[in-house]
N, C-alpha and C positions, 0 to 999 in steps of 0.2 A: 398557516400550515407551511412548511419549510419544503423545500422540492431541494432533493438530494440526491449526485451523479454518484454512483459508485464504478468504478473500474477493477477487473478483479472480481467481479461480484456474484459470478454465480458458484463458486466454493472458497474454502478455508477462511481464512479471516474476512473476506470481502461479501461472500453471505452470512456469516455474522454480523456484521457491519449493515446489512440488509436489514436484517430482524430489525436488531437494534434500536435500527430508526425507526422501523415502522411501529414499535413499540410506543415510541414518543407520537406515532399519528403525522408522521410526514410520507411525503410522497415520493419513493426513490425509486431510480432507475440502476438497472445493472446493466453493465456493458463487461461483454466478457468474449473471449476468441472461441472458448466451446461451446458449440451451437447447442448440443446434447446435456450441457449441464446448465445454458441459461434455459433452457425451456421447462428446467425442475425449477428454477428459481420462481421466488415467492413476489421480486420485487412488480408491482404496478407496471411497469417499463421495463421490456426487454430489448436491447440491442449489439448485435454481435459488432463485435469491435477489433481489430489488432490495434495494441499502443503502440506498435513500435512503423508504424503507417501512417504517415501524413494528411493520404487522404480519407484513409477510413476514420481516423481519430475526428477531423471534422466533420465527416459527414453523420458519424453517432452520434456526436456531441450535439448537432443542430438538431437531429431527430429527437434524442433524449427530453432537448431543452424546450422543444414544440409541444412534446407530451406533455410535459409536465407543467406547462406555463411560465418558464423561466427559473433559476435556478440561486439558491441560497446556499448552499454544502456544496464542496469537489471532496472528494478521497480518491486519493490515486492507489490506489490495492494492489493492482496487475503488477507479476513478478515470478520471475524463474531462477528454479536455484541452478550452482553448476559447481563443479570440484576440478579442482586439477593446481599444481602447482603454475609459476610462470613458466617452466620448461614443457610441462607435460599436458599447459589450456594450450589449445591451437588458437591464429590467429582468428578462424573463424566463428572457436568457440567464444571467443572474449567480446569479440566482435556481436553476437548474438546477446550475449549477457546485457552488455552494456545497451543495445539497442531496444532493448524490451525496459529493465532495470530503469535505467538513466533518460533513454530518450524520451523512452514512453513516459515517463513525469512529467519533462519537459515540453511532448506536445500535448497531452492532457492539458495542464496548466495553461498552455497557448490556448488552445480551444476555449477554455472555461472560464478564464479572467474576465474578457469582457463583457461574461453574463451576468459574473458577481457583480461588475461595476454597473450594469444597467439596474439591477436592483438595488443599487444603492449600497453596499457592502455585502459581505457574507465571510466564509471560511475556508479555508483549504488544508486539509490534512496529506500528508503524505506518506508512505508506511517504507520506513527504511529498514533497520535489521541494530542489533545491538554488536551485530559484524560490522558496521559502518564506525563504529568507535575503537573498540576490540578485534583483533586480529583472531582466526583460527589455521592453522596450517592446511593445506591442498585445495584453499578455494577463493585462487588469486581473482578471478573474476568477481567473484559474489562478493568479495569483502568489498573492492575497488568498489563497485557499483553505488554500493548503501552507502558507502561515505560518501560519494557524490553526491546522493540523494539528500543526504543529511545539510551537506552544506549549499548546494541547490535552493534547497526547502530557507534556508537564514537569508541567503540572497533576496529571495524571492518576498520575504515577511520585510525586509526594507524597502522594496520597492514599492509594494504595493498596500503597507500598514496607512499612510494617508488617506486612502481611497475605501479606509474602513472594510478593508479583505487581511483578515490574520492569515498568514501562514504556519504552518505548524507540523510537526511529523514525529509520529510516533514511531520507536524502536522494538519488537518485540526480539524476547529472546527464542530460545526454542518452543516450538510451538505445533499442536495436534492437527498437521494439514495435511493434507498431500504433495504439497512442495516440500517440509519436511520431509517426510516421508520418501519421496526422490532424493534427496538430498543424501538422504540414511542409507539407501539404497546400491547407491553409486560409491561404496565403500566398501574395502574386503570383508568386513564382518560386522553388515548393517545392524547385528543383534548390540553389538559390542560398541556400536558409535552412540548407537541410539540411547545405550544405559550410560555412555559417558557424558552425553549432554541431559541428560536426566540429571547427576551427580552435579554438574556445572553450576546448577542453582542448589538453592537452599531449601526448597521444598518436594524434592524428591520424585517430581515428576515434571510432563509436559506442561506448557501454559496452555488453558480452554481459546481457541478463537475467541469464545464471548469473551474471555477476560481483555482480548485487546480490544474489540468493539467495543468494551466501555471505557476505553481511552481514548480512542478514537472520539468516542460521543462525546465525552466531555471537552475536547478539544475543539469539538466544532460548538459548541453551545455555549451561551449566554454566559454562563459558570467561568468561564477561559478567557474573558473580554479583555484581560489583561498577560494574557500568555499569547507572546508572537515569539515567531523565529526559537522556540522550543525544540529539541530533541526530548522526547518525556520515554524514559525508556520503561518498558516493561518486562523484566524479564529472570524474573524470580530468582534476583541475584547473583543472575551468570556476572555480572561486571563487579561485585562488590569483593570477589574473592580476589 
């Protein structure tokens, strides 16, 4: 039975990501900053976390990995959108983006590599954005971040692919969350963003969470054994146009 951390996990893609697995009968833990939406969460393991805290990132990560018996799966989920050109992000908002986004990967992955390596390999997925390749105008913060993530995530699959730990991260494109949804939000006529990223891809709507949880899932499973250092985007052809 596979013991799986998810971050991000008590909404949008990261409790899909939840099901998901539990679906296959592993035993997952969500770690998420809203105490009010892990306590609806389904996963076995609840623990509240900020990714973008040093010491809370370790001290979930140890509790998570106690419950569960050790740990074979990381997804690093946790993520906030933000808008604003470079003139019109404040320092503090970039600063924010990038700390949650970017670091919180970063010390997730600190945290959780050494558990993969005690059991002897395992996975690491990381969830960037199809912004992290693709450019969109007024969201200099978000775009930066997911490319970092992206190339983060390549770093990280050479470093540690010996040690029988893939890393891997999947890009979705727009998608039915509540980060979306903020995202859409934070614009003069959120009806009007929202059908234009609709139009963006080829299929005429949002992508499901479950559609990225089963990219996700396939990235950490057995099926993937030969996919490291991947970007696998999903995102119903916003990038193909």
């Amino acid at each position: 039975m596979r013991r799986v951390l998810i971050t991000g996990g008590a909404s949008g893609i990261g409790a899909a990501t939840v099901a998901r697995f539990q679906e296959d009968g592993c035993r997952v833990a969500a770690l998420d900053i809203d105490e009010a939406a892990l306590a609806l969460s389904t996963a076995e393991v609840k623990v509240h976390c900020n990714v973008a805290d040093e010491a809370s990132v370790a001290a979930a990560v140890e509790a998570a990995v106690a419950e569960l018996g050790g740990l074979d799966v990381v997804v690093a989920a946790a993520g906030v959108a933000s808008r604003g050109s470079v003139e019109h992000c404040s320092p503090e908002e970039f600063g924010r983006v990038m700390s949650i986004n970017v670091r919180g990967v970063y010390l997730t992955c600190r945290a959780t590599i050494p558990h993969l390596r005690a059991a002897g390999g395992g996975a690491v997925v990381t969830v960037a954005s199809q912004l992290g390749l693709v450019a969109v105008a007024d969201a200099v913060a978000y775009c930066a971040s997911k490319g970092a993530v992206i190339n983060m995530t390549r770093s990280m699959a050479l470093d540690h692919a010996a040690e029988g730990i893939r890393v891997n991260c999947v890009c979705p494109g727009p998608t039915e969350t509540p980060l979306s949804a903020s995202f859409f939000a934070d614009t003069p006529d959120p009806a009007a963003t929202l059908q234009a990223f609709k139009d963006a891809g080829v299929i005429g709507r949002l992508i499901s969470p479950a559609e990225i949880a089963e990219a996700i899932n396939y990235l950490a499973s057995e099926r993937a054994k030969a996919t490291i250092g991947a970007a696998l985007v999903v995102d119903a052809g916003y990038t193909v146009r």
